[in-house]
C-alpha positions as CSV (number, residue, x, y, z in Angstrom):
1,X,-39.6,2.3,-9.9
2,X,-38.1,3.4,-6.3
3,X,-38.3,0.1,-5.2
4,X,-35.7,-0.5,-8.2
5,X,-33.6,2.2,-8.3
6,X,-32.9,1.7,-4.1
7,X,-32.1,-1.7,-4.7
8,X,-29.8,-0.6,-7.3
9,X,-28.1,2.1,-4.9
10,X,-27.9,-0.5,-2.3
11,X,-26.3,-3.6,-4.2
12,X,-24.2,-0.3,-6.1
13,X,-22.8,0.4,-2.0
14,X,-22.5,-3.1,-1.2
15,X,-20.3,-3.6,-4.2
16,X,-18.4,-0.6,-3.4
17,X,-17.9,-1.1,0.3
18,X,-16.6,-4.7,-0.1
19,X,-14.1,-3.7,-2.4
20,X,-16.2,-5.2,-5.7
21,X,-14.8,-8.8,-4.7
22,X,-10.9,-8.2,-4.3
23,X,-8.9,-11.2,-3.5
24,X,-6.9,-9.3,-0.7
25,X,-6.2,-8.9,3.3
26,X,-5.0,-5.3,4.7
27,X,-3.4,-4.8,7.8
28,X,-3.2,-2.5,10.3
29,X,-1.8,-0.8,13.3
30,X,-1.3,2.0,15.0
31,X,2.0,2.6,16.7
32,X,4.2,5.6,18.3
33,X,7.9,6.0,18.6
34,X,10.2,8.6,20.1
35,X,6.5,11.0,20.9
36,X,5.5,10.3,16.7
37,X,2.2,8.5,16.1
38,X,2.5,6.1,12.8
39,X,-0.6,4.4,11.0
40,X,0.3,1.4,8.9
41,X,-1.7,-0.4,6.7
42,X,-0.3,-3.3,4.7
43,X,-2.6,-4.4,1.7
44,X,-1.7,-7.8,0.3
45,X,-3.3,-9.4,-2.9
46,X,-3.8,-13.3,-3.7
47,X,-3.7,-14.7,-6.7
48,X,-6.1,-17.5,-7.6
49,X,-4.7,-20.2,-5.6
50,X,-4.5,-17.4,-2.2
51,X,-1.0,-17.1,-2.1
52,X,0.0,-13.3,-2.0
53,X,1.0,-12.1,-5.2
54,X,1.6,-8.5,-4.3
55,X,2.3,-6.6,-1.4
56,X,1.9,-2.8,-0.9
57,X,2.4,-0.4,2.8
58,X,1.0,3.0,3.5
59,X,1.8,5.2,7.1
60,X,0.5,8.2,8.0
61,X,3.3,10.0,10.3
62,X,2.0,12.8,12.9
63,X,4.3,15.2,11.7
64,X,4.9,16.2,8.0
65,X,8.7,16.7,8.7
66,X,9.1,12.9,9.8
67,X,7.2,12.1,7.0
68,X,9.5,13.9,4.8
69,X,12.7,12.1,6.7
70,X,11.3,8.7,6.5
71,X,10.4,9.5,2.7
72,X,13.8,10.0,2.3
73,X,14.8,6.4,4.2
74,X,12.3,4.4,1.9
75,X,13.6,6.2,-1.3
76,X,17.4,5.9,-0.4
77,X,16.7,1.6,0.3
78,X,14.6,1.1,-2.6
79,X,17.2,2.9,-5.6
80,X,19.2,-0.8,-6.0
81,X,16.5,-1.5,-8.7
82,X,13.5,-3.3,-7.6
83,X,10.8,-2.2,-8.4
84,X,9.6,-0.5,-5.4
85,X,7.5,2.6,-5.6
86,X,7.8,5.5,-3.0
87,X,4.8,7.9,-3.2
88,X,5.2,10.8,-0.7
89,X,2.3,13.6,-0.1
90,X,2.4,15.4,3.0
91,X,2.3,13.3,5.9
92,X,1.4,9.7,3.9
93,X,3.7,7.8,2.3
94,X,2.7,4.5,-0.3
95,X,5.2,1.8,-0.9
96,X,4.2,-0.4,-4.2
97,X,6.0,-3.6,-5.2
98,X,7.2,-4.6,-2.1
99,X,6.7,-8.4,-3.6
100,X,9.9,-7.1,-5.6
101,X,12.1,-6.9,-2.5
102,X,10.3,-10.1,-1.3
103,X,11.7,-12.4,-3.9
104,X,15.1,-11.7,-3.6
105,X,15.4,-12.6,0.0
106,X,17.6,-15.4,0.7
107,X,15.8,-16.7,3.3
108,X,12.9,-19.0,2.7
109,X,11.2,-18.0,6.4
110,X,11.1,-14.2,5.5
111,X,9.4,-14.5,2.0
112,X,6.2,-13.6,2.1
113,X,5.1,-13.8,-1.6
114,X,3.3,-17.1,-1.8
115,X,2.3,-17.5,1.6
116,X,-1.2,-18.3,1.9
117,X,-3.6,-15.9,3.4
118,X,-3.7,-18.0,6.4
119,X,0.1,-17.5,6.8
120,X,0.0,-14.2,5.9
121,X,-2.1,-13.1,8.6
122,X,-0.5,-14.9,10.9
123,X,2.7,-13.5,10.3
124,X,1.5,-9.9,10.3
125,X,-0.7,-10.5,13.2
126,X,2.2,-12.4,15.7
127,X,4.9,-8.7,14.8
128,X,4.3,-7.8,19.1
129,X,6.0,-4.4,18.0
130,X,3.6,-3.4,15.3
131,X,0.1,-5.2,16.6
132,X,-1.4,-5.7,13.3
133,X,-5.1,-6.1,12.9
134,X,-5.9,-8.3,9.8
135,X,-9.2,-8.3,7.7
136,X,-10.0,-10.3,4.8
């Protein structure tokens, strides 16, 4: 009955750590600016073909008053009625629907909604500023 009941525990981690089979890629990089450290991560989902279907971006600012300011950026170009999300809570801030904002764009070579996960990691991985770090 051990034998069982580790097995279960194990698979039960496996499942867990892996992210229980999530069709998705995150992103990301550390990078400072004007004496502020920043930690993004930029989660993207696939649908069932793998093209990305949703995008959503997390930082985690040094300094809580940054992270307040910045906040305040991300709310004030986000109100013209996409449906962007801006979650603040202390020094972390979570933007959802960013796929929202994608579609709009006018320009074909900046969409990233249905861009494989091949291109997708390729275009986050080739931003020389940022330095993302993909995973699958």
């Amino acid at each position: 009955m051990k034998k069982i009941f580790t097995l279960f525990v194990c698979a039960l981690v496996l499942v867990l750590v892996t992210g229980c089979g999530k069709n998705q890629v995150v992103c990301t990089a550390t990078m400072e600016e004007a004496g502020q450290s920043m930690k993004a991560e930029v989660v993207a989902e696939f649908d069932g073909d793998d093209k990305v279907k949703s995008i959503e971006m997390s930082y985690e600012l040094s300094d809580e008053k940054t992270a307040e300011t910045y906040c305040s950026l991300f709310k004030l170009f986000t109100t013209s009625g996409e449906n962007v999300e801006v979650d603040c809570s202390g020094k972390k801030i979570t933007i959802k629907g960013l796929e929202s904002i994608d579609m709009d764009s006018e320009d074909e070579a900046d969409k990233i909604v249905g861009k494989t996960k091949a291109e997708f990691i390729e275009l986050m991985e080739k931003d020389e500023e940022a330095k993302f770090t993909c995973k699958k």
